[in-house]
C-alpha positions in Angstrom: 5.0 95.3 -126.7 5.7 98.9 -126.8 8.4 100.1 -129.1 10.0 103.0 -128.2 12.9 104.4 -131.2 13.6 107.7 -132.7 12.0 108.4 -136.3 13.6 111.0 -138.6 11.2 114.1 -139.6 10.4 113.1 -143.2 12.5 109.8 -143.8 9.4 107.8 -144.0 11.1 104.6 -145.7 13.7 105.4 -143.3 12.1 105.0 -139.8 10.0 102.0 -141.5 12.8 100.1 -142.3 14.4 101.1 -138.8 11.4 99.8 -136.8 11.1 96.8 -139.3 14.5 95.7 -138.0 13.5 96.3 -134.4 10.3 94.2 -134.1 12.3 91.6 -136.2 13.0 89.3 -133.2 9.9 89.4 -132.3 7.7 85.7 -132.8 3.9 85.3 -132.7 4.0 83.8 -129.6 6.2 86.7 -127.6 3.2 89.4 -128.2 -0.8 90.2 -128.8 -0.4 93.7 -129.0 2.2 95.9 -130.7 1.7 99.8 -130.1 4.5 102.6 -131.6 4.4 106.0 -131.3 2.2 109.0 -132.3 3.4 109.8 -136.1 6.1 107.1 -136.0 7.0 106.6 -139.2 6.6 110.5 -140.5 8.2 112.5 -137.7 6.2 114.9 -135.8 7.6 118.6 -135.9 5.7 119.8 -138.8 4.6 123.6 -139.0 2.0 124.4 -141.9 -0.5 122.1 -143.8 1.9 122.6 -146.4 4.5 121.3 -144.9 2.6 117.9 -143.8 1.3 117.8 -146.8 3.8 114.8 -148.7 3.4 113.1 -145.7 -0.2 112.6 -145.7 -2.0 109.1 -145.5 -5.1 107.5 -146.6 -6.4 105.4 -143.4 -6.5 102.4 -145.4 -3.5 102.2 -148.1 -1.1 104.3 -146.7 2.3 103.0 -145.6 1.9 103.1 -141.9 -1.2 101.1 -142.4 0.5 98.6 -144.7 2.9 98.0 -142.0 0.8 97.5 -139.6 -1.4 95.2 -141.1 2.1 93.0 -142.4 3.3 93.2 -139.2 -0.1 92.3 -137.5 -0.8 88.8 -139.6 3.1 88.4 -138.9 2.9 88.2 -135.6 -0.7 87.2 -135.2 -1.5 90.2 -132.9 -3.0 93.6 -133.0 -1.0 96.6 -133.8 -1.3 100.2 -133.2 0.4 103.2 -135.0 0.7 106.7 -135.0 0.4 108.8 -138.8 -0.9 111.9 -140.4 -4.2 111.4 -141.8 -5.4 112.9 -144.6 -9.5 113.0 -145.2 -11.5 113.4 -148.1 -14.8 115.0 -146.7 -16.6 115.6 -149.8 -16.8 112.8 -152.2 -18.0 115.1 -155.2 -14.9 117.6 -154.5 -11.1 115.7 -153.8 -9.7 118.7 -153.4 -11.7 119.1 -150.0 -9.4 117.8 -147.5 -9.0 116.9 -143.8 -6.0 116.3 -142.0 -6.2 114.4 -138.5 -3.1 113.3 -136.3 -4.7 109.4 -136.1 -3.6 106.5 -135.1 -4.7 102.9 -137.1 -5.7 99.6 -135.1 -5.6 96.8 -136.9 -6.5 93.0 -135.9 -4.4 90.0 -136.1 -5.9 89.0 -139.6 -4.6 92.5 -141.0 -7.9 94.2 -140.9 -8.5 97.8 -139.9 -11.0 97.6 -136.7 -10.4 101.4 -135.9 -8.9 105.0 -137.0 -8.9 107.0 -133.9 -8.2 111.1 -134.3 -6.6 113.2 -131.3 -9.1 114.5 -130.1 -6.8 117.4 -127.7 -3.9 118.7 -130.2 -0.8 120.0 -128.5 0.1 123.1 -130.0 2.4 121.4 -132.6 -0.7 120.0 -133.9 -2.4 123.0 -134.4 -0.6 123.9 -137.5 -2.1 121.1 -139.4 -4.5 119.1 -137.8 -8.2 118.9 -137.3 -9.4 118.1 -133.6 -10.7 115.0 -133.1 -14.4 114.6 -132.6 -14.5 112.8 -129.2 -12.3 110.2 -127.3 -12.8 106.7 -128.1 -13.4 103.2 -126.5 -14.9 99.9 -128.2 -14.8 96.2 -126.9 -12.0 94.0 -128.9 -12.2 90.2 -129.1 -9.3 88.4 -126.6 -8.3 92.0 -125.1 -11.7 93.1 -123.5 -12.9 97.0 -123.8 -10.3 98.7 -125.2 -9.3 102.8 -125.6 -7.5 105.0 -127.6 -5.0 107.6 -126.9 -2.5 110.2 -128.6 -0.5 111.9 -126.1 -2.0 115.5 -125.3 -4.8 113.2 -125.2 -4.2 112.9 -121.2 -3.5 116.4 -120.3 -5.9 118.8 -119.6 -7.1 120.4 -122.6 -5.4 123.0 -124.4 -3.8 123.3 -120.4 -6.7 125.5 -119.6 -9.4 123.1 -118.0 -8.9 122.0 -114.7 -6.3 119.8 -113.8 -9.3 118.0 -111.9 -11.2 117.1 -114.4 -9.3 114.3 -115.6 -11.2 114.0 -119.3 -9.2 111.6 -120.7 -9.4 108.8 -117.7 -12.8 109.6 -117.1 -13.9 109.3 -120.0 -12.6 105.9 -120.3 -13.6 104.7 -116.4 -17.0 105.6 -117.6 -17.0 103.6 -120.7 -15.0 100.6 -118.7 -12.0 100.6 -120.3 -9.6 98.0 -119.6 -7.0 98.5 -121.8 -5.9 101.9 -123.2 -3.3 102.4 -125.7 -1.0 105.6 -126.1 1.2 106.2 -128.8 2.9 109.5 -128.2 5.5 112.2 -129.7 6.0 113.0 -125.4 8.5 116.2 -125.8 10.0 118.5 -122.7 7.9 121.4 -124.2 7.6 123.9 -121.5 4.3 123.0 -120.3 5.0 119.2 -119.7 6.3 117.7 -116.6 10.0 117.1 -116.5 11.2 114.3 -118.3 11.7 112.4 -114.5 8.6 113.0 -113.6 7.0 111.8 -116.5 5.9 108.0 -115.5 4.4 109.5 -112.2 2.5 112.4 -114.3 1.2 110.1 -116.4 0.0 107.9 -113.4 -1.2 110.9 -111.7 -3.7 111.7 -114.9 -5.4 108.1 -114.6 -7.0 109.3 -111.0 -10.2 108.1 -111.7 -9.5 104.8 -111.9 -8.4 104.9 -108.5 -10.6 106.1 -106.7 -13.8 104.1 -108.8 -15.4 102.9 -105.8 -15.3 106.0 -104.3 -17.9 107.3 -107.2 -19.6 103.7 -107.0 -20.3 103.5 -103.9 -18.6 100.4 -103.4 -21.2 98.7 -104.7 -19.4 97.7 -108.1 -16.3 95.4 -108.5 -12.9 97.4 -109.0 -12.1 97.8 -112.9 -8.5 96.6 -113.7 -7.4 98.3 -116.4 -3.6 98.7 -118.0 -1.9 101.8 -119.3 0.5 101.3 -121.8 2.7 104.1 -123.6 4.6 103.7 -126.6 6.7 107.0 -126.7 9.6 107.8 -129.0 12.6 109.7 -128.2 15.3 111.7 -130.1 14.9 115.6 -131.1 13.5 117.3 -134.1 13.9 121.2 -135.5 16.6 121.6 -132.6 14.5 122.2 -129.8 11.9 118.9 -129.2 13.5 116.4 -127.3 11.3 113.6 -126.7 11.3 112.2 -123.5 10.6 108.0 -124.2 9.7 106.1 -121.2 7.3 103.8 -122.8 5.8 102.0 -120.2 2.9 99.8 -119.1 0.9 100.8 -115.8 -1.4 98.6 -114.1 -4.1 100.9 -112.6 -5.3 98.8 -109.0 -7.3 99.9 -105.9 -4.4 101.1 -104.0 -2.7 103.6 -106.9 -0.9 102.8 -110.1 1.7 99.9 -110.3 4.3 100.1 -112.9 4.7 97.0 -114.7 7.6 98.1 -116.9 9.4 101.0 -118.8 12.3 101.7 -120.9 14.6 104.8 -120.3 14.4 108.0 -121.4 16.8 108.1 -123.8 17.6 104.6 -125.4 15.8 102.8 -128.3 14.1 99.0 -127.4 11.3 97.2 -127.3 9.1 97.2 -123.9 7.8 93.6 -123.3 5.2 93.1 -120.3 2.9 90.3 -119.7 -0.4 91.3 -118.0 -1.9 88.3 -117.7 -2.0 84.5 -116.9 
C-alpha cells in the first residue's frame, strides 16, 4: 500500500491525523507493507537548519516513528516513512548535532529494523541535511532482500554523473534486491521530468534490472524485483508542486510493467498485490 496525500509544511499533528484517517479502512489482512512519503508528516520545503529545526526527530521516539510502529502492530505489516532526523554524534557533547532526511522501517511487531539516510540530496535538502553515507539493502523476513530509497535517490547525483550510470538500480541489482521502497517529496523542479513523464522516468532509472542477463551472461536466473513509490502531492512556499503518481512497478525481462498508480493530483491509497 502506498499512500499518496498532501501534508502541510509544519502542521505535524495535522498531516498525522490526516493520514490516520486515510489508512483507517485499512485491515491486517488488506496489506504487508505500508510506505508514505519522504517527510510526510513535517512537510518538505524547509530552507535553513534553523528553520527544520522544531521539526526534528529522534529515530526512535519521535512522532513519525510512533506512528509507524502503531500503525505497523495495527495492521500486522511493515511500514515505511519519510522524517527529518536529527543525530546526536557526540555522546559527551548534545549540542553536537546531525540532521539527515531519513526514512524509518519498522516490522509488524512495532520494532525499528532500519533508519535509512538519503544518501543523494536534492538541492532542497542541502540547506539542512547531511548526505547519507551509502545506499542501503538488507534481507527482511516474509518480503525477501529488500532496499531503501528517498527520491533524488534515483537520479543521477547532484544531475552531474552520467545519466548511464544508474547508481541507484545498480546498486541495488548488485545487492539482489527484490523489493525497493521509495517514499518521495517528487516536485516539477526544473531539473525533473515532466509531471507525465514521470512513471516512465522512473522506469527508465531501474535499467539495470533489465538488462541483468546481459551483465550475467545468461548464466544466472532473472531477478524479479518490484518498484514501489509513495509520493505526495500538493504545493509548498508557492512554487513546489509535487507531482504524486505513487505507483508500484514490476521490473521483468522484457522492461518495466506497471502494476498500479494513482494520479497526479488526487489523495488515495495505492493497493497492489504482487504475489500469490
Amino acid at each position: 500500500a502506498c499512500l499518496q496525500f498532501a501534508p502541510i509544511l509544519g502542521e505535524v499533528q495535522r498531516n498525522i491525523d490526516h493520514a490516520t484517517s486515510m489508512v483507517a479502512k485499512l485491515k491486517p489482512e488488506d496489506v504487508d507493507v505500508l510506505i508514505l512519503p519522504e517527510m510526510a508528516f513535517s512537510g518538505y520545503v524547509f530552507t535553513s537548519k534553523d528553520h527544520i529545526r522544531p521539526y526534528l526527530e529522534n529515530a526512535e521516539t519521535g512522532p513519525s516513528i510512533q506512528w509507524a510502529k502503531a500503525q505497523a502492530i495495527r495492521l500486522n505489516a511493515h511500514v515505511q516513512v519519510g522524517y527529518p532526523e536529527k543525530r546526536v554524534v557526540n555522546k559527551t557533547d548534545p549540542f553536537k548535532e546531525e540532521y539527515y532526511n531519513s526514512v524509518a522501517f519498522v516490522s509488524p511487531q512495532g520494532v525499528l529494523l532500519n533508519t535509512y539516510a538519503k544518501h543523494f540530496l536534492y538541492y532542497t535538502d542541502e540547506n539542512w541535511a547531511e548526505e547519507g553515507p551509502s545506499f542501503e539493502s538488507m534481507p527482511v523476513e516474509g518480503l525477501g532482500q529488500v532496499g531503501f530509497g528517498i527520491c533524488m535517490d534515483v537520479n543521477p547525483y547532484q544531475f552531474k554523473t552520467p545519466f548511464s550510470d544508474f547508481e541507484f538500480s545498480s546498486f541495488h541489482f548488485g545487492q539482489k534486491s527484490n523489493l525497493l521502497l521509495c517514499s518521495m517529496a517528487w516536485n516539477k523542479g526544473e531539473e525533473a521530468p515532466k509531471k507525465e513523464k514521470t512513471i516512465h522516468y522512473w522506469a527508465v532509472r531501474m535499467s539495470p534490472f533489465y538488462k541483468q542477463q546481459e551483465k550475467a551472461g545468461g548464466k544466472e536466473p532473472f531477478l524479479e524485483t518490484y518498484l514501489a513509490i509513495a509520493n505526495r502531492i500538493g504545493t509548498e512556499s508557492g512554487r513546489l508542486l509535487f507531482v504524486g503518481s505513487s505507483c508500484v512497478i514490476k521490473l521483468t525481462k522484457d522492461g518495466p510493467e506497471l502494476i498500479g498508480a494513482l494520479p497526479s493530483d488526487k489523495e488515495g491509497i495505492l493497493l497492489v498485490e504482487t504475489s500469490d
